[in-house]
C-alpha positions in Angstrom: 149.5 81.1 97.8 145.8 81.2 96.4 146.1 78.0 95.2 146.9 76.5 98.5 143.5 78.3 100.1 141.0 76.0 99.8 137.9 78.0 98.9 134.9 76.7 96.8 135.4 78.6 93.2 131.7 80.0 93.3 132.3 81.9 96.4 135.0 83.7 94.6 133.1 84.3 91.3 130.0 86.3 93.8 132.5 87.5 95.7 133.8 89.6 92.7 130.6 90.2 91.1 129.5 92.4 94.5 132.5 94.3 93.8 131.8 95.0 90.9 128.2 95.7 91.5 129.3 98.2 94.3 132.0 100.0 92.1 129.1 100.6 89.7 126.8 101.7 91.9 129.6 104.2 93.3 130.3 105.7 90.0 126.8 106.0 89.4 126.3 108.3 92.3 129.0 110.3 91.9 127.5 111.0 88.1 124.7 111.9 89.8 125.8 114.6 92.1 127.7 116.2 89.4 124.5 116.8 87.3 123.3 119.8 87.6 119.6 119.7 89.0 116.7 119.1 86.4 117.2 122.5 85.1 117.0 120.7 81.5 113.5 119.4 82.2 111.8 122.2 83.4 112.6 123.6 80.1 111.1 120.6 78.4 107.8 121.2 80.9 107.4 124.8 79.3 107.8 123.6 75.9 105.5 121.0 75.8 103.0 123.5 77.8 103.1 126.1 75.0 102.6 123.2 72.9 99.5 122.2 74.8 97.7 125.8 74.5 98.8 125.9 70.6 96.9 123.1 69.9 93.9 124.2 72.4 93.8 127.1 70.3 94.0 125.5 67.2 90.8 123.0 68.1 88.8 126.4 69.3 89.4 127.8 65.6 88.4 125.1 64.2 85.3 124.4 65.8 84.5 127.6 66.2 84.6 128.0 69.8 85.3 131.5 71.6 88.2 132.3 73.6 86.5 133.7 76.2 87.2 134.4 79.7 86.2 132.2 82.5 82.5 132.9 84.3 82.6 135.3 87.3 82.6 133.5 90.4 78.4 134.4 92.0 77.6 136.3 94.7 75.9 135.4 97.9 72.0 136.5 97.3 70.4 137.6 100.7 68.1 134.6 99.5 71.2 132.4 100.1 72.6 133.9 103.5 71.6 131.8 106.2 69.4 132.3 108.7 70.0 132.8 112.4 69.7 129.3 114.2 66.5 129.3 115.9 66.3 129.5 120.0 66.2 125.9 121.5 63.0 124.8 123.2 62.7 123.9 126.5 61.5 120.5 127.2 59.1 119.7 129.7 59.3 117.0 132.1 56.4 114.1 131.8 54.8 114.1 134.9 54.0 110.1 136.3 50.7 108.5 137.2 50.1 107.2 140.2 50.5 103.8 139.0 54.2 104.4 137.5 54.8 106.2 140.7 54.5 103.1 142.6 56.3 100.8 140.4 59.0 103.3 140.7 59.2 103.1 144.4 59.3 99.6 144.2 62.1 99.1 142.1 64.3 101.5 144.0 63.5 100.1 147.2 63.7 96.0 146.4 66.5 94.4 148.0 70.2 93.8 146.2 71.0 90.2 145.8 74.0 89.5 148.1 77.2 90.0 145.9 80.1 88.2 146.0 83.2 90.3 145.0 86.6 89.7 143.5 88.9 91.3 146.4 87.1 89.3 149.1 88.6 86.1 147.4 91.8 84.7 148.9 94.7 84.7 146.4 95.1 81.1 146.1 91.6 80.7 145.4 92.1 83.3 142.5 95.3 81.5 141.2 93.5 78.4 141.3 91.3 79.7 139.6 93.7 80.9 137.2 95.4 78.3 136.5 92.7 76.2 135.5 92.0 77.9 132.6 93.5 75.8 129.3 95.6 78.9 128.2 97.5 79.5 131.8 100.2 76.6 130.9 101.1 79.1 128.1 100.8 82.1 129.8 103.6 80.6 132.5 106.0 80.0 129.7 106.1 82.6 128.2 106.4 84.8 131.6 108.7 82.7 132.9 110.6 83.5 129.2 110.3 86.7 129.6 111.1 87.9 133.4 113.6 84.9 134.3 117.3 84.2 133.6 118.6 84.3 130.6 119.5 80.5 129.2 123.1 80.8 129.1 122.9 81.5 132.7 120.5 78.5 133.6 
């Protein structure tokens, strides 16, 4: 019956090599759930810490270093104790000379160009203007990609 199937022989062989990989993988993981959890290397952690602090000891001897403890941690002097923050000053305003007076006046009171606004453009002038630009061609596709029919129902 397989021999009548007419599958290339290659197929087969990578076909049964991800079985196998899988079944490994499986029996992997199940040897890892039945481990017990890293209880082993925290032993391992303590031993190599004693370790540590024998040989720290051991290169204190022999330079002749004392095991002392560390330095107490220093207290605040009233030297070091900060200061209140100091009030804020007022500001006072600058009062203007005559001369700055007037050149104020006249730039508030000088006359607005006449301004041309975007609302009080018709839409097709907008859209023309739109569409004029060398990215609206793109812009349409890709809207009309997005918000129309789908293909298979074109």
């Amino acid at each position: 019956m397989l021999a009548e199937i007419d599958i290339n022989p290659n197929v087969i062989i990578v076909f049964v090599a991800m079985i196998i990989a899988g079944l490994k993988a499986l029996i992997e993981k199940r040897n890892q759930q039945n481990q017990p959890p890293q209880a082993e290397e925290e032993e391992g952690y303590e031993e190599l810490y004693e370790a540590y602090e024998a040989e720290l000891a051991a290169q204190r001897q022999q330079l002749q270093i004392p095991a002392a403890a560390p330095p107490p941690l220093p207290t605040p002097t009233p030297a070091q104790v900060p200061a209140p923050a100091p009030e804020p000053r007022k500001v006072e305003l600058a009062t203007l000379s005559s001369a700055e007076e007037a050149a104020l006046d006249r730039f508030n009171s000088r006359p607005n160009g006449p301004r041309r606004k975007i609302n009080s453009l018709s839409t097709k002038t907008r859209l023309k203007a739109h569409l004029s630009s060398p990215t609206a061609a793109r812009e349409a596709l890709l809207l009309a990609e997005i918000f129309g029919p789908p293909k298979a129902l074109k």
